[in-house]
Structure formats: C-alpha cells, structure tokens
N, CA, C and O atoms as a Maestro MAE file, in Angstrom:
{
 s_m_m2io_version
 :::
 2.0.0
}

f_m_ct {
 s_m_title
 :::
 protein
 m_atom[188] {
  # First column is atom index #
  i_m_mmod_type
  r_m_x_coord
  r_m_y_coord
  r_m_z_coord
  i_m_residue_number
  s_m_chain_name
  s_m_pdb_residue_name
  s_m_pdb_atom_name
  i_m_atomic_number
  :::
  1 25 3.198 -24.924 1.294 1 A "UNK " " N  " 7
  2 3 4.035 -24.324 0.274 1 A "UNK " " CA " 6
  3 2 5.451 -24.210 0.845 1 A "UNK " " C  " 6
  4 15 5.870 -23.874 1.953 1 A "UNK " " O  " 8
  5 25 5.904 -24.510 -0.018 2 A "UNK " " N  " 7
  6 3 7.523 -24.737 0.503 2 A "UNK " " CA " 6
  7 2 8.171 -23.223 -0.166 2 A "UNK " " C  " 6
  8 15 7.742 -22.468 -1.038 2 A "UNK " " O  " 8
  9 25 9.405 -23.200 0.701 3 A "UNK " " N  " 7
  10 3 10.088 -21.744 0.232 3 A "UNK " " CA " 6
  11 2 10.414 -21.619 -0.823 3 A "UNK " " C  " 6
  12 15 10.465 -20.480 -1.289 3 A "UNK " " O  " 8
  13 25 10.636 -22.336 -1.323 4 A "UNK " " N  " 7
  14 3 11.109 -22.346 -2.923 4 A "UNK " " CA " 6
  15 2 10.327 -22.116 -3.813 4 A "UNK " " C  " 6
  16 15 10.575 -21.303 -4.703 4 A "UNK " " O  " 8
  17 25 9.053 -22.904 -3.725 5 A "UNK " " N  " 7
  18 3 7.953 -22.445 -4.733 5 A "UNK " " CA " 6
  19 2 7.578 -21.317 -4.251 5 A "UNK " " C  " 6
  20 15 7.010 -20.605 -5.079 5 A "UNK " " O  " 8
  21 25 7.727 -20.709 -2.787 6 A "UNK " " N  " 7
  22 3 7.303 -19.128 -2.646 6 A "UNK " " CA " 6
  23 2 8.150 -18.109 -2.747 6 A "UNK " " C  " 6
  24 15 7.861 -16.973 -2.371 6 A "UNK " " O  " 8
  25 25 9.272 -18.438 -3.268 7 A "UNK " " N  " 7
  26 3 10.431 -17.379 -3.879 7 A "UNK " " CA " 6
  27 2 10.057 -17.928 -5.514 7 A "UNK " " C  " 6
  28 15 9.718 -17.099 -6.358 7 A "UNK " " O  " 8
  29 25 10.138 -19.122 -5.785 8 A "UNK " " N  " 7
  30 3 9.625 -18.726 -7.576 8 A "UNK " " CA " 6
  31 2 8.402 -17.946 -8.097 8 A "UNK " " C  " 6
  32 15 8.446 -17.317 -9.154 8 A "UNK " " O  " 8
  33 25 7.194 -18.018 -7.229 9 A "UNK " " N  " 7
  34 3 6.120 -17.919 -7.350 9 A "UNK " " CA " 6
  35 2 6.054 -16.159 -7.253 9 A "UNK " " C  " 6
  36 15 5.301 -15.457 -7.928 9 A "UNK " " O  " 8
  37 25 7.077 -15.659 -6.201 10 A "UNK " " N  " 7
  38 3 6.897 -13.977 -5.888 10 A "UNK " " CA " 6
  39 2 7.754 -13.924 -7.239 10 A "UNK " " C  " 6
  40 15 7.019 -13.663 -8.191 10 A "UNK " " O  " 8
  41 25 9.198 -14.108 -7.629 11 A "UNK " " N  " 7
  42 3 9.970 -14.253 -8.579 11 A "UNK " " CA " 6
  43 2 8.816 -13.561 -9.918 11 A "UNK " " C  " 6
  44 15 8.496 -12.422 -10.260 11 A "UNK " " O  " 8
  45 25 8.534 -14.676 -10.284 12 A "UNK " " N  " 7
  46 3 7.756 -14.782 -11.201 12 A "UNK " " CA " 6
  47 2 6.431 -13.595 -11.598 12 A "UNK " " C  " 6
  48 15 6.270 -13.091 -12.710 12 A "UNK " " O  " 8
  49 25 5.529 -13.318 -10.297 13 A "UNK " " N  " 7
  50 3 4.800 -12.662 -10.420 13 A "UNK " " CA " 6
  51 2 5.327 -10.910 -10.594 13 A "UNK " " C  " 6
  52 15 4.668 -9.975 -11.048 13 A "UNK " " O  " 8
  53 25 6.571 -10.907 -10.118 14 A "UNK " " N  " 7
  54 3 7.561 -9.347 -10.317 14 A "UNK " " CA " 6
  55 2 7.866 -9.225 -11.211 14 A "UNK " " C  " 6
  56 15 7.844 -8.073 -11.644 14 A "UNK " " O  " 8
  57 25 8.281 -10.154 -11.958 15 A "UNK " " N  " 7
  58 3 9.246 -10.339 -13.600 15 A "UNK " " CA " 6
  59 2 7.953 -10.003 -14.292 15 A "UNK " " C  " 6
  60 15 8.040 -8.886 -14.802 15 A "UNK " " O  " 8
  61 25 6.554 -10.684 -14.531 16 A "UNK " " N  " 7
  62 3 5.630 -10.603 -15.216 16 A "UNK " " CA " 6
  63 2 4.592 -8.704 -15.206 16 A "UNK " " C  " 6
  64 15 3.942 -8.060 -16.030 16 A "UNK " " O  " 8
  65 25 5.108 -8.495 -13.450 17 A "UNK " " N  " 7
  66 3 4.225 -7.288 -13.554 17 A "UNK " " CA " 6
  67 2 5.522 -6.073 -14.087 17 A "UNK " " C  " 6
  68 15 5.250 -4.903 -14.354 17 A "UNK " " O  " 8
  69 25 6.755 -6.594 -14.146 18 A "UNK " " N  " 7
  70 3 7.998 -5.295 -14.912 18 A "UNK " " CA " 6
  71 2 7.899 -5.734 -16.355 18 A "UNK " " C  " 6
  72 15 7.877 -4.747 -17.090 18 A "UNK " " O  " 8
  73 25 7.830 -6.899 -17.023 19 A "UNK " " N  " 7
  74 3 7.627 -6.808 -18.642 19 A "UNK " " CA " 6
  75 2 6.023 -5.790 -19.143 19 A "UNK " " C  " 6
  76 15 5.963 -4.998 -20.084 19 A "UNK " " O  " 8
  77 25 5.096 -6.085 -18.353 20 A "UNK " " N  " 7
  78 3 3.686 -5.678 -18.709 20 A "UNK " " CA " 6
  79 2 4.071 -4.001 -18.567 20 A "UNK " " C  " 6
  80 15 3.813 -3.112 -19.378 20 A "UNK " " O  " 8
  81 25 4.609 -3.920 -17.563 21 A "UNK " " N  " 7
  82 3 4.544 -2.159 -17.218 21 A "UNK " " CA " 6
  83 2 5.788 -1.472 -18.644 21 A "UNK " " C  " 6
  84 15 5.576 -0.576 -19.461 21 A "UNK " " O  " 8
  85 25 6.754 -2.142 -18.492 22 A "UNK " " N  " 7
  86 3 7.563 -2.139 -19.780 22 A "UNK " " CA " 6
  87 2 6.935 -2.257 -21.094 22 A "UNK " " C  " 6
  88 15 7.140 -1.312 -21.855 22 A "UNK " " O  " 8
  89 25 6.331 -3.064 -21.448 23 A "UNK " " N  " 7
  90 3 5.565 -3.281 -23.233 23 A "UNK " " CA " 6
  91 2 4.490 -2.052 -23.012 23 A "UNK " " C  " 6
  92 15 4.453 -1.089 -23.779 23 A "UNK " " O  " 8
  93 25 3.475 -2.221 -21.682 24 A "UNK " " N  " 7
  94 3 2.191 -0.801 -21.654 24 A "UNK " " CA " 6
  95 2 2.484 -0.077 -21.050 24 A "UNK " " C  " 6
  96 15 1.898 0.967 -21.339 24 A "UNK " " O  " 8
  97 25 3.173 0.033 -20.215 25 A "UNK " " N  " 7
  98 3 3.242 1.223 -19.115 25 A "UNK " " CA " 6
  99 2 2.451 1.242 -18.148 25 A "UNK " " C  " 6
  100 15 1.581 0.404 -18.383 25 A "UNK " " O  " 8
  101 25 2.277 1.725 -17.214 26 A "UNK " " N  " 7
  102 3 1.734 1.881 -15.848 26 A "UNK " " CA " 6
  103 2 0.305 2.351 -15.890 26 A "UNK " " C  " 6
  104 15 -0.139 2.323 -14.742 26 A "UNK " " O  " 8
  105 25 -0.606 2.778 -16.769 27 A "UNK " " N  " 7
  106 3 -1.338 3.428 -16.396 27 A "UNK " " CA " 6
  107 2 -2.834 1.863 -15.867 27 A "UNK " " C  " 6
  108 15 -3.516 1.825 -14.843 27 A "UNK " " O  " 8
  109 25 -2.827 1.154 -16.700 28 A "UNK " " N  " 7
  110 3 -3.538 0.043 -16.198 28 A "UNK " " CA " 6
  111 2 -3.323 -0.817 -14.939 28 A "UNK " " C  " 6
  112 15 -4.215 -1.547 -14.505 28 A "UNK " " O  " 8
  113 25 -2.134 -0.708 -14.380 29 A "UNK " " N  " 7
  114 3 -1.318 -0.961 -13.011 29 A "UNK " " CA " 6
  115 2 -1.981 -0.339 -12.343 29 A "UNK " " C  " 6
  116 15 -2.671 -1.131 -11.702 29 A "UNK " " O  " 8
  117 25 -2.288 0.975 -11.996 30 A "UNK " " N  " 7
  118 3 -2.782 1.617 -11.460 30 A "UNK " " CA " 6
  119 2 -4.166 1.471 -11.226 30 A "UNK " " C  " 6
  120 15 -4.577 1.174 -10.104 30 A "UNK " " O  " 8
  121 25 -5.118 1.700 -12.435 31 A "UNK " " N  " 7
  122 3 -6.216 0.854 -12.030 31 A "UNK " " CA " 6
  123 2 -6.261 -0.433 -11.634 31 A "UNK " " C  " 6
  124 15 -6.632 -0.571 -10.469 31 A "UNK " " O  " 8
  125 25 -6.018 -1.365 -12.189 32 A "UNK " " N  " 7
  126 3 -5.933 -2.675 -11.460 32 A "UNK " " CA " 6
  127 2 -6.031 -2.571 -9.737 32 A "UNK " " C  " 6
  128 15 -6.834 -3.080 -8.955 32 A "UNK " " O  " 8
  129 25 -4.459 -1.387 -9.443 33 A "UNK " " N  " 7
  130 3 -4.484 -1.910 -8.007 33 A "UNK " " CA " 6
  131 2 -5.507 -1.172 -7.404 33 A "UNK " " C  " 6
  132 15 -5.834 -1.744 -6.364 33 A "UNK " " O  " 8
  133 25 -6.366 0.174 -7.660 34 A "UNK " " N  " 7
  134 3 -7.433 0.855 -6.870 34 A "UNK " " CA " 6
  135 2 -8.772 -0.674 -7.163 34 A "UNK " " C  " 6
  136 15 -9.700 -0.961 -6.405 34 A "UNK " " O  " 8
  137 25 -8.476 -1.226 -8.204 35 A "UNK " " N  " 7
  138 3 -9.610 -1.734 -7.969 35 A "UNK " " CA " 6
  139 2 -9.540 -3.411 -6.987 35 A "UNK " " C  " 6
  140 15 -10.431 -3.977 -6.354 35 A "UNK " " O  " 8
  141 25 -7.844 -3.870 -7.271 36 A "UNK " " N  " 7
  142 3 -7.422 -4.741 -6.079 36 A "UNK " " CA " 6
  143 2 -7.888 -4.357 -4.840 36 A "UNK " " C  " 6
  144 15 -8.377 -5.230 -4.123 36 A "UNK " " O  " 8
  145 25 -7.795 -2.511 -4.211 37 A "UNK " " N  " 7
  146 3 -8.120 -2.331 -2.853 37 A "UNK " " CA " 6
  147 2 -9.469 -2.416 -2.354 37 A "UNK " " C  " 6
  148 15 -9.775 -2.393 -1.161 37 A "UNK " " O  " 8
  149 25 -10.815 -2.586 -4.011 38 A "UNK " " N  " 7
  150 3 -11.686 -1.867 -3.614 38 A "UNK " " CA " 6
  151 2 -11.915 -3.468 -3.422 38 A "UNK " " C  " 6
  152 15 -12.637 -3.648 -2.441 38 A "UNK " " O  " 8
  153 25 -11.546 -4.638 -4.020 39 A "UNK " " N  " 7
  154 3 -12.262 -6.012 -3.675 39 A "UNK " " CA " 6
  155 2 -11.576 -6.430 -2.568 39 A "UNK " " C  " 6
  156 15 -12.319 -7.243 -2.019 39 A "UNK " " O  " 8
  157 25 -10.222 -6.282 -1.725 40 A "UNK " " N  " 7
  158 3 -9.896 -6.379 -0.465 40 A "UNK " " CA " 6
  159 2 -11.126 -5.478 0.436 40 A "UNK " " C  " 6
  160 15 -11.449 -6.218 1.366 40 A "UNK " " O  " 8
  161 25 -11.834 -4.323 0.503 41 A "UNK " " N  " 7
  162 3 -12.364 -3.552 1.300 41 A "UNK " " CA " 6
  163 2 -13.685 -4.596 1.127 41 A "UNK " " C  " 6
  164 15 -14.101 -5.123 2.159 41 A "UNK " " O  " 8
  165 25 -14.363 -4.910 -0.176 42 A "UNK " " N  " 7
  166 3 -15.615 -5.576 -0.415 42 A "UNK " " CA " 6
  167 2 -15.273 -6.499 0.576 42 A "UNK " " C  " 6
  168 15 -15.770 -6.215 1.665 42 A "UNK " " O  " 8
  169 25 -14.421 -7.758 0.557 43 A "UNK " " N  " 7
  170 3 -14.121 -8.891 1.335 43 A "UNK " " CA " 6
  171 2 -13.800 -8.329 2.799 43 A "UNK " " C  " 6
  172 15 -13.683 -9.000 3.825 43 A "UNK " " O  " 8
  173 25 -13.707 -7.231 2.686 44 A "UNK " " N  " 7
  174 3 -13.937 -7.633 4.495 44 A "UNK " " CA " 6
  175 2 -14.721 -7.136 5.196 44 A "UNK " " C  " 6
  176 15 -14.860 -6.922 6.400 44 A "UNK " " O  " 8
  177 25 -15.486 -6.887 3.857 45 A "UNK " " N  " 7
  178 3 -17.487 -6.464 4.798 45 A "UNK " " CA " 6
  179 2 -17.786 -7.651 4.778 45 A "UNK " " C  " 6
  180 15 -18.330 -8.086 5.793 45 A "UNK " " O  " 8
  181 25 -17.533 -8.621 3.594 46 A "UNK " " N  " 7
  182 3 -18.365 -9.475 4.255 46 A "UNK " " CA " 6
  183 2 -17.767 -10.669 5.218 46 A "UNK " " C  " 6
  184 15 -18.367 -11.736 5.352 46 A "UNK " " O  " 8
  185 25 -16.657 -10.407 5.802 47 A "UNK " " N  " 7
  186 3 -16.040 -11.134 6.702 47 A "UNK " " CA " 6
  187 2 -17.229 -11.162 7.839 47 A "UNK " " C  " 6
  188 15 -17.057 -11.767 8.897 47 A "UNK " " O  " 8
  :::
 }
 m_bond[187] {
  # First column is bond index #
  i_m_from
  i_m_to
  i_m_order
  :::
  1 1 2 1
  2 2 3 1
  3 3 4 2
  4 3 5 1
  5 5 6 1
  6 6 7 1
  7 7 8 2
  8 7 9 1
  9 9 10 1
  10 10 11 1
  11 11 12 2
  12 11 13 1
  13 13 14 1
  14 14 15 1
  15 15 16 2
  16 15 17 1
  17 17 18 1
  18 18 19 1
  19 19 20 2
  20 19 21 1
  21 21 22 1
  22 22 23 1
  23 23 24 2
  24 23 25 1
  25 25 26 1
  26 26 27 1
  27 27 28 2
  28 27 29 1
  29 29 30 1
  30 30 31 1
  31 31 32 2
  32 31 33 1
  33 33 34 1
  34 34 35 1
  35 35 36 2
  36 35 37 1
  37 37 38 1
  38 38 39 1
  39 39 40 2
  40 39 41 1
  41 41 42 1
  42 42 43 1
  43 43 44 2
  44 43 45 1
  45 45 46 1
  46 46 47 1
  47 47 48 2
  48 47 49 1
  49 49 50 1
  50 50 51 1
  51 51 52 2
  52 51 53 1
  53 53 54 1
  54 54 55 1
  55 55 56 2
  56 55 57 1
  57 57 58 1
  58 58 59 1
  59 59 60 2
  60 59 61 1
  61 61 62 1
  62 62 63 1
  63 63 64 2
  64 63 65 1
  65 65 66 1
  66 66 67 1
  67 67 68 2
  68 67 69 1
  69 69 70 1
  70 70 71 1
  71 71 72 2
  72 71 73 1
  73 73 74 1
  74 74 75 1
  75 75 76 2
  76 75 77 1
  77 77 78 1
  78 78 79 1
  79 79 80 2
  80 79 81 1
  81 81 82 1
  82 82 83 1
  83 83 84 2
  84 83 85 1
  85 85 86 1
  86 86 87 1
  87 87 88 2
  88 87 89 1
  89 89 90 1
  90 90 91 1
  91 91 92 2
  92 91 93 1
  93 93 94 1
  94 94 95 1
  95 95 96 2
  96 95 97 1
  97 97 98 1
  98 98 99 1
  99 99 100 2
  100 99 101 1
  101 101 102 1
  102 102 103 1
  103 103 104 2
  104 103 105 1
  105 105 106 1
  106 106 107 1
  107 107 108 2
  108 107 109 1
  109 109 110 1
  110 110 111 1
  111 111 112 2
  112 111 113 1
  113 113 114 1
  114 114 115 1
  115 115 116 2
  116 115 117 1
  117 117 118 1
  118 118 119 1
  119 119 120 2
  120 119 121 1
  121 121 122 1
  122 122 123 1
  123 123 124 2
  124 123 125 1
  125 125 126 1
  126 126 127 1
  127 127 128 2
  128 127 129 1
  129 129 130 1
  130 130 131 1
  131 131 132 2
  132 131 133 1
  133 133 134 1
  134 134 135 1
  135 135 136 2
  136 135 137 1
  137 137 138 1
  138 138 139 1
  139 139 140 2
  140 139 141 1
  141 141 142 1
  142 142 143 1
  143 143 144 2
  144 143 145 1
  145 145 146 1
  146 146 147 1
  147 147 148 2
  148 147 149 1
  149 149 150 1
  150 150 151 1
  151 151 152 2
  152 151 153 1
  153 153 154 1
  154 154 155 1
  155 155 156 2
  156 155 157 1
  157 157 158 1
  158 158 159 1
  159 159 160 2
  160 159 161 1
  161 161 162 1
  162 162 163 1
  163 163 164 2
  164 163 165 1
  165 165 166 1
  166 166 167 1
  167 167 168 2
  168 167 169 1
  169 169 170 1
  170 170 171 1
  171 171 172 2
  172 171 173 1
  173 173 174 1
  174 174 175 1
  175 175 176 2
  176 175 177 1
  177 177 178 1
  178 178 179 1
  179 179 180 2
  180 179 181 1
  181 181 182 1
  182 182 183 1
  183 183 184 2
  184 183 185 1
  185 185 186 1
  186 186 187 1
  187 187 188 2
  :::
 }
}
C-alpha cells in the first residue's frame, strides 16, 4: 500500500465516521467501538 492510498483510505474512513455521527449521532459509535474491543480481545485468545 502506497502512502497515498493510505492517506485517502484514513481520509475517507474519518469523513464517513463525522457525516454518520452528524445525520445519527454518537450513540451507535459507541457501541460499535465496545463491541470493536470485544472482537480485538476475542482475536487474541485465539492467537
């Protein structure tokens, strides 16, 4: 991956998670990320 597609690619994924929090608001953000931590913790039991 070249820098460019990894500055569009972060770009992109920031712009998309500030319109979503903007149109709904934060409260699904929030879950999302407790449940992002709980499948990072799953994946590294079974590392």
């Amino acid at each position: 991956m070249t820098n460019r597609i990894a500055i569009f690619l972060g770009l992109f994924l920031v712009a998309a998670a500030a319109i979503d929090i903007a149109l709904f608001g934060n409260e699904h953000m929030i879950f999302l990320g407790k449940k992002f931590f709980a499948l990072i913790d799953w994946v590294a039991f079974w590392r």
